[in-house]
C-alpha positions in Angstrom: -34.4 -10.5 -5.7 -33.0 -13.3 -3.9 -29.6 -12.4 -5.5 -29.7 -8.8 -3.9 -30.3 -10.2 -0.5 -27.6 -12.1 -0.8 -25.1 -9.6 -2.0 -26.1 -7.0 1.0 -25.6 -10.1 3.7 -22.1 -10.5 1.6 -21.4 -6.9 2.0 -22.3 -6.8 5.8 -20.4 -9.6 6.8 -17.4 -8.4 4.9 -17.7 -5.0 6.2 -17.9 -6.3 9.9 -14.8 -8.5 9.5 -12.8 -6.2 7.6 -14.0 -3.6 10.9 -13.4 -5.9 13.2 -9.6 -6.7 12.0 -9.2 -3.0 12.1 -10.7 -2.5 15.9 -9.5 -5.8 17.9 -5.3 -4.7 18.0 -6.7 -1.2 19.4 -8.4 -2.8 21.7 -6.2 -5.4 22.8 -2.9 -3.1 22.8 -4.7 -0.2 24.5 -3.5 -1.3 27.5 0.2 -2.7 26.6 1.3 0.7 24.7 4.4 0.0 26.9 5.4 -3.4 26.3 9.3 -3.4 24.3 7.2 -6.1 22.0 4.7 -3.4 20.9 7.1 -0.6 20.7 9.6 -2.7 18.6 6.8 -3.7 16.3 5.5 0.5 16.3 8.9 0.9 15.4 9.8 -1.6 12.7 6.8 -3.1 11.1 5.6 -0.4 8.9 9.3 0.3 7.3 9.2 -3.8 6.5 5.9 -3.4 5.2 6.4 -1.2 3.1 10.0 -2.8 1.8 8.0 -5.6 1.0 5.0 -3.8 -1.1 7.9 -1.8 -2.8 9.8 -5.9 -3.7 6.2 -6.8 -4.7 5.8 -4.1 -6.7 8.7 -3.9 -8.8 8.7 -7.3 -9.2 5.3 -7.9 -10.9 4.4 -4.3 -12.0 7.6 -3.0 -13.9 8.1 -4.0 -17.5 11.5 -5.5 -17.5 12.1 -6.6 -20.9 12.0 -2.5 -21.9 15.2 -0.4 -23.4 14.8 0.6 -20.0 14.1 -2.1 -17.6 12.1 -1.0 -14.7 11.6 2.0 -15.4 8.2 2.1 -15.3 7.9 1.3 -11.8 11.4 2.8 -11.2 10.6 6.1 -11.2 7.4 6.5 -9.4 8.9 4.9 -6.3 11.8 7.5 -6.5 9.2 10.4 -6.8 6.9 8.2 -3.6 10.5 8.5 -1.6 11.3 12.0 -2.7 8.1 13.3 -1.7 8.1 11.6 1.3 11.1 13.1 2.6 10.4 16.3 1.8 6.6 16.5 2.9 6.7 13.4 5.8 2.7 12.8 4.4 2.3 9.2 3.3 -0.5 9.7 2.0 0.6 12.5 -0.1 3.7 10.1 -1.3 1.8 7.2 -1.9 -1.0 8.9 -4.0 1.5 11.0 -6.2 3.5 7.7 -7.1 0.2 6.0 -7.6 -0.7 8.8 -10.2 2.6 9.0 -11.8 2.2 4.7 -12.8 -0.8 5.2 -14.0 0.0 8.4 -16.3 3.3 6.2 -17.0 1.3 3.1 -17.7 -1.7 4.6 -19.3 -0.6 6.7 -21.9 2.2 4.1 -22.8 5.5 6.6 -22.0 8.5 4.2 -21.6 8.3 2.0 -24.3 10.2 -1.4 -25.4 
């Protein structure tokens, strides 16, 4: 019993700090929308985000030593930038590459 009070005080905690990283930059930026450092950052930070998830990502998720190196990871992210341009819906890009590892990683497709 003393384990499940635990765990829910675990969960709360988490789910305030995990809220409250999400809320404070709203808050504090409401007011500064203008400023060139908050319109720079609107304007470049995602792109390097997501440059760096994409480095990550081929770097510890694609098989390399395969006939094909890469190829694994390779092709999802063509298909997350392909759908991307043509639809403009991350979310829509993201999950469709997401699926397309998994199918390609689950069912064993490109193979060494």
């Amino acid at each position: 019993m003393a384990e499940s009070w635990y765990l829910a005080g675990f969960i709360a905690v988490a789910t305030v700090a995990t809220f409250a990283t999400r809320v404070i930059p709203f808050l504090f930026f409401h007011r500064h929308t203008e400023h060139p450092l908050v319109r720079h950052l609107g304007r470049y930070l995602p792109a390097a985000v997501m440059a760096l998830l994409a480095t990550v990502f081929l770097q510890r998720s694609a098989t390399w030593n395969n006939a094909l190196p890469g190829l694994d990871a390779l092709l999802p992210a063509i298909l997350v930038v392909t759908i991307h341009l043509w639809r403009r819906n991350a979310l829509l890009s993201i999950a469709s590459g997401t699926i397309a590892y998994m199918v390609i990683v689950q069912m064993n497709l490109i193979q060494a």
